[in-house]
C-alpha positions as a LaTeX table, in Angstrom:
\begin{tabular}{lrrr}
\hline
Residue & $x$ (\AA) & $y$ (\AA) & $z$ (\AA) \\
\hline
Unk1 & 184.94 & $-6.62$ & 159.09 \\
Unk2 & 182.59 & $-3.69$ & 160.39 \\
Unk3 & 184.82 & $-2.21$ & 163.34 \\
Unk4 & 182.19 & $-2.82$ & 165.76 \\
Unk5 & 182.82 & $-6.69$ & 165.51 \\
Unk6 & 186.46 & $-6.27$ & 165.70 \\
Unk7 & 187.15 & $-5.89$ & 169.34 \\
Unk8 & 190.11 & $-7.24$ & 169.91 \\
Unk9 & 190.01 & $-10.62$ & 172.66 \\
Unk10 & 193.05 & $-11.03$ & 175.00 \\
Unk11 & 193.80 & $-14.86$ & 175.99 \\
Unk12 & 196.25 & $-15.87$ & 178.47 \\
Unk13 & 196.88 & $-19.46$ & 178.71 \\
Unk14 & 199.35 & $-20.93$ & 181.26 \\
Unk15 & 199.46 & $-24.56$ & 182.24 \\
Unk16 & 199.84 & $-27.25$ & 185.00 \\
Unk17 & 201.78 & $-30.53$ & 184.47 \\
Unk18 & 203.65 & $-31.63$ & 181.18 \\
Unk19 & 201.89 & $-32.20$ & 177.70 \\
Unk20 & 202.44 & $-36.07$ & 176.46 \\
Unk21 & 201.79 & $-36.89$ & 180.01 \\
Unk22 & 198.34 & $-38.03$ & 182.38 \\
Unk23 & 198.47 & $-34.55$ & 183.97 \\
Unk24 & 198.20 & $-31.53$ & 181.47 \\
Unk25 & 195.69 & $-28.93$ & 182.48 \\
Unk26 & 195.65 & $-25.62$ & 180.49 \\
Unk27 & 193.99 & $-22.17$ & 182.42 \\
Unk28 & 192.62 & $-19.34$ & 180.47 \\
Unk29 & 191.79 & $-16.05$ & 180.79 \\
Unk30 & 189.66 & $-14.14$ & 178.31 \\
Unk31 & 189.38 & $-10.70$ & 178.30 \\
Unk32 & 188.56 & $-7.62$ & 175.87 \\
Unk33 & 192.19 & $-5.74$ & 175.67 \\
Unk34 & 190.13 & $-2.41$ & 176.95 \\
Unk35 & 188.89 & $-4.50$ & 179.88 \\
Unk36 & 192.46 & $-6.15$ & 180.99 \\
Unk37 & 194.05 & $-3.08$ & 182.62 \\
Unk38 & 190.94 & $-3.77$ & 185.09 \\
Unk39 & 190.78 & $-7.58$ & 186.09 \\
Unk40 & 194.74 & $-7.17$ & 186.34 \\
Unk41 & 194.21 & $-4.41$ & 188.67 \\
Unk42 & 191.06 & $-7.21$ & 190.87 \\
Unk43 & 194.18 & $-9.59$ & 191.25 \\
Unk44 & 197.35 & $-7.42$ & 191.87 \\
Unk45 & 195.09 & $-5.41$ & 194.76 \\
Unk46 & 194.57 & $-8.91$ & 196.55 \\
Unk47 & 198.39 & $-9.97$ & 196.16 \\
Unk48 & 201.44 & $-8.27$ & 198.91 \\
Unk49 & 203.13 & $-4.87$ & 197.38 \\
Unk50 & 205.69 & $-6.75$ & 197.42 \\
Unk51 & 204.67 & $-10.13$ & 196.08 \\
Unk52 & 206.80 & $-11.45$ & 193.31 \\
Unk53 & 205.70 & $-13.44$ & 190.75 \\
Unk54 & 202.64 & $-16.48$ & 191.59 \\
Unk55 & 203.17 & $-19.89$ & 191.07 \\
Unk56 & 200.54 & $-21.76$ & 192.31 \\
Unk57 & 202.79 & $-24.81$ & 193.28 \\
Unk58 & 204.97 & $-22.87$ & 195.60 \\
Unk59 & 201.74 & $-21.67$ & 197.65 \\
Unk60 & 199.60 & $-23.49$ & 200.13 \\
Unk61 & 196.09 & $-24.65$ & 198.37 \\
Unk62 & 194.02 & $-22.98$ & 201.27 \\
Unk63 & 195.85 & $-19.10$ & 200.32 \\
Unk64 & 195.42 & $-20.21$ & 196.43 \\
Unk65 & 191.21 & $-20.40$ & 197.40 \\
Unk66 & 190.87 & $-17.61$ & 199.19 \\
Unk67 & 192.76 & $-15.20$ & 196.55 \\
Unk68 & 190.72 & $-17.04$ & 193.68 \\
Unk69 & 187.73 & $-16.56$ & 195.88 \\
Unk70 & 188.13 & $-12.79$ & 196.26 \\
Unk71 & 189.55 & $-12.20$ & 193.11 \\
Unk72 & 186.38 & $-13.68$ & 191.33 \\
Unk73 & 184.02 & $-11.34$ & 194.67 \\
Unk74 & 185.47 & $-8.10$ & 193.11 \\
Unk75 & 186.52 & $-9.06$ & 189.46 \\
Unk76 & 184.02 & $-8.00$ & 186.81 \\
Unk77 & 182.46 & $-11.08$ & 186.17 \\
Unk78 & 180.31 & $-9.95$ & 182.60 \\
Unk79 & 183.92 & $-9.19$ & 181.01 \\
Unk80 & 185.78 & $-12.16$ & 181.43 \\
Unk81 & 185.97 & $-16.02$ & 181.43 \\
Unk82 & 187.89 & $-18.29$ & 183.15 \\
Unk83 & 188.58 & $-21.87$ & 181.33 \\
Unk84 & 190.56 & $-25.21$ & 182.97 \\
Unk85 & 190.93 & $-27.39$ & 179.90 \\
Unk86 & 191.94 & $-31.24$ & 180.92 \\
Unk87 & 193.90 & $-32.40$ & 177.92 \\
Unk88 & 193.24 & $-35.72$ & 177.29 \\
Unk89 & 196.64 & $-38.23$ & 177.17 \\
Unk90 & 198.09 & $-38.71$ & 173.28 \\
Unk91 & 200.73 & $-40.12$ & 171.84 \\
Unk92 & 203.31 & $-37.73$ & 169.83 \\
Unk93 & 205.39 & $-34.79$ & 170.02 \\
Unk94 & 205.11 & $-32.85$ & 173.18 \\
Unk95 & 205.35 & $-29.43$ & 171.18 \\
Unk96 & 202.53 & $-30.61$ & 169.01 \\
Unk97 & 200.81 & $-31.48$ & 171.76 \\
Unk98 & 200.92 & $-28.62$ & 173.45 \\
Unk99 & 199.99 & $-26.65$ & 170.54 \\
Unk100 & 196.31 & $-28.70$ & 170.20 \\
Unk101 & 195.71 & $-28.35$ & 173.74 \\
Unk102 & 195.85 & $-24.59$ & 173.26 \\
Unk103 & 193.83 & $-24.38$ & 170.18 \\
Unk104 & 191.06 & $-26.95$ & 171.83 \\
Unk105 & 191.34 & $-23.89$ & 174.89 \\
Unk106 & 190.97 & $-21.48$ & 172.81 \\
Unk107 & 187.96 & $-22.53$ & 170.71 \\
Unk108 & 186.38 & $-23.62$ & 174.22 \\
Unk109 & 186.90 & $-20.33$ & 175.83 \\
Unk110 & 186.20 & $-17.88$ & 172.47 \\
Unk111 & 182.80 & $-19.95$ & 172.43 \\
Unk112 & 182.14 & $-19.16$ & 175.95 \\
Unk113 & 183.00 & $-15.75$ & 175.42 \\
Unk114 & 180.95 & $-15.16$ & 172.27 \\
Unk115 & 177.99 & $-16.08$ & 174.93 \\
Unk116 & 178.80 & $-14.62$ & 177.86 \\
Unk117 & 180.44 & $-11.56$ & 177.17 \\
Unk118 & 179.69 & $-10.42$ & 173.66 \\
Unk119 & 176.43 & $-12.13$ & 173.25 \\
Unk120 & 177.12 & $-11.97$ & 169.14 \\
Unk121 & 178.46 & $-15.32$ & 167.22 \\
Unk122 & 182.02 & $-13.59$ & 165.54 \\
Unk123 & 185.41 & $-12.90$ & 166.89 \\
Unk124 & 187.94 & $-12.12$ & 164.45 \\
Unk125 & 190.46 & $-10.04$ & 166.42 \\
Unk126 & 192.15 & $-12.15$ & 168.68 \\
Unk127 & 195.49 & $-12.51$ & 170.40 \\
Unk128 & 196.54 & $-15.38$ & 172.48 \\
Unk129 & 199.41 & $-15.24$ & 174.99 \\
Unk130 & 201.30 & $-17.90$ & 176.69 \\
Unk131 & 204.21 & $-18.36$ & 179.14 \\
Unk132 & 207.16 & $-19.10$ & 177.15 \\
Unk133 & 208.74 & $-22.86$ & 177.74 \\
Unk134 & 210.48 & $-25.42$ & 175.88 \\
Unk135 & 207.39 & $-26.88$ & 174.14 \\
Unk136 & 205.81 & $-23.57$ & 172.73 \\
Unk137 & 209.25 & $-21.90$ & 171.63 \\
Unk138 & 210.02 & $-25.33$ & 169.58 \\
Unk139 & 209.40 & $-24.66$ & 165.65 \\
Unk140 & 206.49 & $-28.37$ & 165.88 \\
Unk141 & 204.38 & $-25.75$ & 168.07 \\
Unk142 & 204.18 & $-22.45$ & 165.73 \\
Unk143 & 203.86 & $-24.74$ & 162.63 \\
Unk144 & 200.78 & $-26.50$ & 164.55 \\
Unk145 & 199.33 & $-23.54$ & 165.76 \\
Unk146 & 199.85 & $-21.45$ & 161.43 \\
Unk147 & 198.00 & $-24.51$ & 160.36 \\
Unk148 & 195.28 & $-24.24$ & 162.74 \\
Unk149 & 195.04 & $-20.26$ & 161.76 \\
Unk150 & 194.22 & $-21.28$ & 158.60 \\
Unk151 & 192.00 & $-24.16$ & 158.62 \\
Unk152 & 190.43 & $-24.67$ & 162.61 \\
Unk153 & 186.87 & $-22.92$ & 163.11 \\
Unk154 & 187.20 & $-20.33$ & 165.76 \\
Unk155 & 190.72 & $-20.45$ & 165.82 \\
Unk156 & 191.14 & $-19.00$ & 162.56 \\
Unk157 & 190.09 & $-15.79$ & 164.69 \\
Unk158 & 193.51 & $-15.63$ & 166.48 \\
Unk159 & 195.80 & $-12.69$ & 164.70 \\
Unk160 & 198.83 & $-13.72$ & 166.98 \\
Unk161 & 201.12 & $-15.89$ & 169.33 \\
Unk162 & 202.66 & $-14.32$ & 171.42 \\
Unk163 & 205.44 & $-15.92$ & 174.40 \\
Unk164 & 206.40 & $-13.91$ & 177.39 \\
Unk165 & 207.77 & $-14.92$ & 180.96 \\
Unk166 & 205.07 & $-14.93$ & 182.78 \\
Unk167 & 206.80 & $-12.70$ & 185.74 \\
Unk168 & 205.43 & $-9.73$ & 183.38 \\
Unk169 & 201.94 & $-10.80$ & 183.33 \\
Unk170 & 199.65 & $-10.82$ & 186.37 \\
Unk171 & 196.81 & $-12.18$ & 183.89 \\
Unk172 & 199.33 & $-15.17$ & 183.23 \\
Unk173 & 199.84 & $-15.96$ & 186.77 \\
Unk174 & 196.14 & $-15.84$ & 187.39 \\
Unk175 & 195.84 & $-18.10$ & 184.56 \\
Unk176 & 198.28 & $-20.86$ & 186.22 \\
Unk177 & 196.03 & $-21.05$ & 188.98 \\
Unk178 & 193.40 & $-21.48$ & 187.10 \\
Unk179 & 195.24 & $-24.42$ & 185.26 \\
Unk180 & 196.05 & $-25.56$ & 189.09 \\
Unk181 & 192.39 & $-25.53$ & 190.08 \\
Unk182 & 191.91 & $-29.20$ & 188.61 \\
Unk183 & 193.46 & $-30.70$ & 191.09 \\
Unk184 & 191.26 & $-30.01$ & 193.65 \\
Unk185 & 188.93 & $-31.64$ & 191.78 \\
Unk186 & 191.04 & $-34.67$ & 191.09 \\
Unk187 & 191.30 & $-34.79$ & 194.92 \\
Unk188 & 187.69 & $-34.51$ & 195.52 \\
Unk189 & 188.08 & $-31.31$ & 197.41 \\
Unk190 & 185.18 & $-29.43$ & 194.65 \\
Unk191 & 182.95 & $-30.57$ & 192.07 \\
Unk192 & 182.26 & $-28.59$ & 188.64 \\
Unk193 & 179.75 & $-26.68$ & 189.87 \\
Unk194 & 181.52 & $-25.83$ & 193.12 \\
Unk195 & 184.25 & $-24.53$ & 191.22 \\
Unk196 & 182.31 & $-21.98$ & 189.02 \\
Unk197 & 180.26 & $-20.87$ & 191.77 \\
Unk198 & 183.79 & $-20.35$ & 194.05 \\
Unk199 & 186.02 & $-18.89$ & 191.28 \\
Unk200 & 184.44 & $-18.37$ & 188.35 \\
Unk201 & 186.04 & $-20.97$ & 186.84 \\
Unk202 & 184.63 & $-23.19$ & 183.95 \\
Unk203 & 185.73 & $-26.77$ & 183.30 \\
Unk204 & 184.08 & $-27.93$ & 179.27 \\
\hline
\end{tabular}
């Protein structure tokens, strides 16, 4: 591949509720690597010195909007995209489950990206990361994910898996908030629209 197509894509995918279950929303962040150092830098700014890690269901839904709503102010919009995925209920393995909702997230968000940031139809360099739990450390999960590597359209683009506690990834806790932003809509706080205009945020 010519080196100019092979900018590597950074996607961080956290989630909110359990797969196998009514409520499983993932969040994604996409981001060129060279461009990460900077939209980490838009969120940590608008978080305490101090501030540990962010889980969006230990913090008050009116603090959660404003940070979303100044992160997305200052962040640079033309470099990244911000997906909420609704995973629709199925019957089978949670780990397996898990594993589809991330490769439907992924295809959904590279496509985005493709349009709105790259403006060219190929990504081949591309490395997902998610915050490790019982579903995507079980062996049903990285077998799932190799086979759709190999054989599932855009996915095929992703190099590598990678699990890490999300303490030691802003971009991670930015994309749990992201996952949490469907409730609002569930409650009827936002609509679609209101939520991309808001936060950047784009529900398929």
């Amino acid at each position: 591949m010519a080196a100019g197509l092979n900018k590597k894509v950074l996607c961080f995918i956290d989630e909110y509720g359990q797969a196998g279950t009514e409520i499983f929303y993932l969040g994604a962040v996409f981001v060129l690597a060279r461009d990460a150092g900077r939209l980490d830098k838009c969120f940590s700014d608008l978080l305490e010195p101090n501030a540990n890690e962010i889980h969006a269901v230990d913090l008050d839904d009116r603090y959660i909007q404003g940070l979303m709503q100044r992160f997305w102010a200052e962040a640079p919009q033309k470099k990244a995209v911000l997906i909420n995925q609704k995973i629709p209920y199925r019957v089978g393995e949670a780990p397996v489950l898990y594993a589809q909702g991330v490769v439907e997230t992924v295809k959904i968000g590279l496509k985005r990206f493709q349009r709105d940031v790259l403006g060219r139809a190929t990504i081949g360099n591309v490395d997902v990361i998610t915050d490790v739990n019982q579903h995507n450390e079980h062996p049903l999960f990285d077998s799932e994910l190799r086979r759709s590597q190999e054989h599932d359209g855009r996915f095929k683009g992703v190099n590598r898996i990678t699990r890490v506690d999300s303490a030691a990834s802003r971009l991670l806790q930015l994309s749990d908030l992201v996952a949490y932003s469907r409730k609002w809509i569930v409650a009827g706080d936002l609509n679609a629209v209101g939520l991309r205009e808001r936060y950047g945020i784009q529900m398929p």
